[in-house]
C-alpha positions as CSV (number, residue, x, y, z in Angstrom):
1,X,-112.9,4.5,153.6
2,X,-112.4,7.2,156.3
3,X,-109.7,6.1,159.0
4,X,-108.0,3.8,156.3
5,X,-103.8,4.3,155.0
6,X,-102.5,2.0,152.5
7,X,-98.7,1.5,151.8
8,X,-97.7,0.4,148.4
9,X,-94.0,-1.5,147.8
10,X,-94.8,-0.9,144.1
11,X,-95.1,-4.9,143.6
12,X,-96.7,-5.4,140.3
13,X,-99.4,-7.6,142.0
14,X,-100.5,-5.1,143.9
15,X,-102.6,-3.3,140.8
16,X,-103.1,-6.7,138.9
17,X,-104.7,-8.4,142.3
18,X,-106.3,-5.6,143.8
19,X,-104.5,-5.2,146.8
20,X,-102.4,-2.9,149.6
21,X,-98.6,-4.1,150.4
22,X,-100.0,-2.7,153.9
23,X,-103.2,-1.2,155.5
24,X,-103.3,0.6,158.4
25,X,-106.6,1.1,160.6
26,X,-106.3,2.7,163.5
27,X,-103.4,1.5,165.6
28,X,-103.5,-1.9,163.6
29,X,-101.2,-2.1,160.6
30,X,-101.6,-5.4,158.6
31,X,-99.4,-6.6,155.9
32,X,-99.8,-8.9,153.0
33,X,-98.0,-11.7,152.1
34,X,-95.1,-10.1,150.7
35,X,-92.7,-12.2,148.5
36,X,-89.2,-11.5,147.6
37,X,-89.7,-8.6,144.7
38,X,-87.2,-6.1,144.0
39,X,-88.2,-2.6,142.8
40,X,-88.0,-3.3,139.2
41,X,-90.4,-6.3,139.6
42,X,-87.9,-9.2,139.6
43,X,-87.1,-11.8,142.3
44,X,-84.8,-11.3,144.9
45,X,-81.7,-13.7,144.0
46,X,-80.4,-15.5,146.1
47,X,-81.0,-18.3,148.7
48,X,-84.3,-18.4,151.5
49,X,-81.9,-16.1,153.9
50,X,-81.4,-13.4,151.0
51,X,-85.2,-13.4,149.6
52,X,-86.4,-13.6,153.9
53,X,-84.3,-10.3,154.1
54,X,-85.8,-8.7,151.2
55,X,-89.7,-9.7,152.5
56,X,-89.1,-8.4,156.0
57,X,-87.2,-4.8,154.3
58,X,-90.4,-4.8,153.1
59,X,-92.4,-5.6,155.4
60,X,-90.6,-2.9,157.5
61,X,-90.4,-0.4,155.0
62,X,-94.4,-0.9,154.9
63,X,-95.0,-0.7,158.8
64,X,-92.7,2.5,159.2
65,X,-94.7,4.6,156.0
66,X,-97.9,4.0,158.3
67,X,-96.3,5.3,161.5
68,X,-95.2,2.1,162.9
69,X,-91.8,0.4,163.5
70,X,-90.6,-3.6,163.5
71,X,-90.9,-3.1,167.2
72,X,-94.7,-2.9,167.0
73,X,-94.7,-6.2,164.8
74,X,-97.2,-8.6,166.9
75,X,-97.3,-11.4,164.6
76,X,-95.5,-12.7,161.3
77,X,-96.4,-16.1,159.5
78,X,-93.8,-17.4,157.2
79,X,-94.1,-19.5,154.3
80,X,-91.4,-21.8,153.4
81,X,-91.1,-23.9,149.8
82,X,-88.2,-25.9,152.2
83,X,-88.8,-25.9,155.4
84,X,-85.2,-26.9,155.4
85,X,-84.4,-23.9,155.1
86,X,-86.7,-23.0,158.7
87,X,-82.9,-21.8,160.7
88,X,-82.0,-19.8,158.0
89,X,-85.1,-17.5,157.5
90,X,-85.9,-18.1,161.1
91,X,-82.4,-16.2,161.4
92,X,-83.5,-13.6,159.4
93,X,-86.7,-12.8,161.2
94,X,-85.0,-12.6,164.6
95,X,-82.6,-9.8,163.0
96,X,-85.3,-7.5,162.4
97,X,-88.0,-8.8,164.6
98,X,-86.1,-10.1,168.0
99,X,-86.5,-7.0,170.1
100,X,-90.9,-7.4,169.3
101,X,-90.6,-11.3,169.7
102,X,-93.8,-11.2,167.9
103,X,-96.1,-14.4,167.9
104,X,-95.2,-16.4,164.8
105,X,-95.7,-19.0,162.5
106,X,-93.2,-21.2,160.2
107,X,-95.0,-23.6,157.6
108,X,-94.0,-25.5,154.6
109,X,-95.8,-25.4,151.7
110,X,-95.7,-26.8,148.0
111,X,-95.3,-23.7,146.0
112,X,-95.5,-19.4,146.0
113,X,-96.9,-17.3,143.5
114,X,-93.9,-17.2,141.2
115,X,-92.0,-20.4,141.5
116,X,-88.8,-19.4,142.1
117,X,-90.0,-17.5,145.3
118,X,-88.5,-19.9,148.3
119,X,-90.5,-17.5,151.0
120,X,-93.4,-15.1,151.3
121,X,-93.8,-13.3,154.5
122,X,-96.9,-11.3,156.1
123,X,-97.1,-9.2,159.4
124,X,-99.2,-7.4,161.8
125,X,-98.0,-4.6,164.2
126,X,-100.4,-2.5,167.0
127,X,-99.0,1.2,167.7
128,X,-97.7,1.3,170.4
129,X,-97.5,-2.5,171.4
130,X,-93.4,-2.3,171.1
131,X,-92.1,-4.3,173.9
């Protein structure tokens, strides 16, 4: 796996499901679907807007441990359990992502991984694509 960096937020699906908060190869940095865990392993409480914030602190805690910033973030695809609820995480995302205006995409969907989670967010960013 030569050329390969991995970022861990410590989620406790990472080691059940067998994957990376964050990968980065090359100048490419992907990162998962990242719900709203704290760092003991509980939810984020709170409304969309509070658990958006904590996805994209991880999310850009992830990007900046592989050498990146949230103004290399390219794209983002957001996952909504309300899509109600679309101006408030979509207010979120343009606080840490506005300056990247990064492709993006807003869907509603029936359920997350735990069902209290109201958003999951995941993210690419290219090294040196900051605006």
């Amino acid at each position: 796996m030569t050329g390969r960096r991995r970022a861990s937020s410590g989620s406790p699906y990472e080691a059940q499901f067998g994957f990376s908060r964050a990968m980065r190869v090359g100048d490419r940095i992907v990162v998962a679907g990242t719900g709203p865990i704290e760092d003991d392993g509980s939810t984020t409480q709170g409304g969309a807007a509070a658990q958006a914030d904590r996805c994209c602190t991880l999310i850009a805690r992830a990007v900046e441990e592989l050498g990146g910033s949230a103004a290399d973030v390219v794209r983002t695809r957001m996952f909504l359990t309300d899509i109600d609820q679309q101006e408030a995480v979509g207010a979120v995302h343009a606080r840490y992502f506005a300056e990247a205006r990064p492709a993006a995409t807003m869907v509603g969907v029936t359920t997350l991984c735990r069902p209290e989670w109201l958003v999951e967010i995941e993210a690419e960013a290219v090294l040196g694509g900051s605006a």
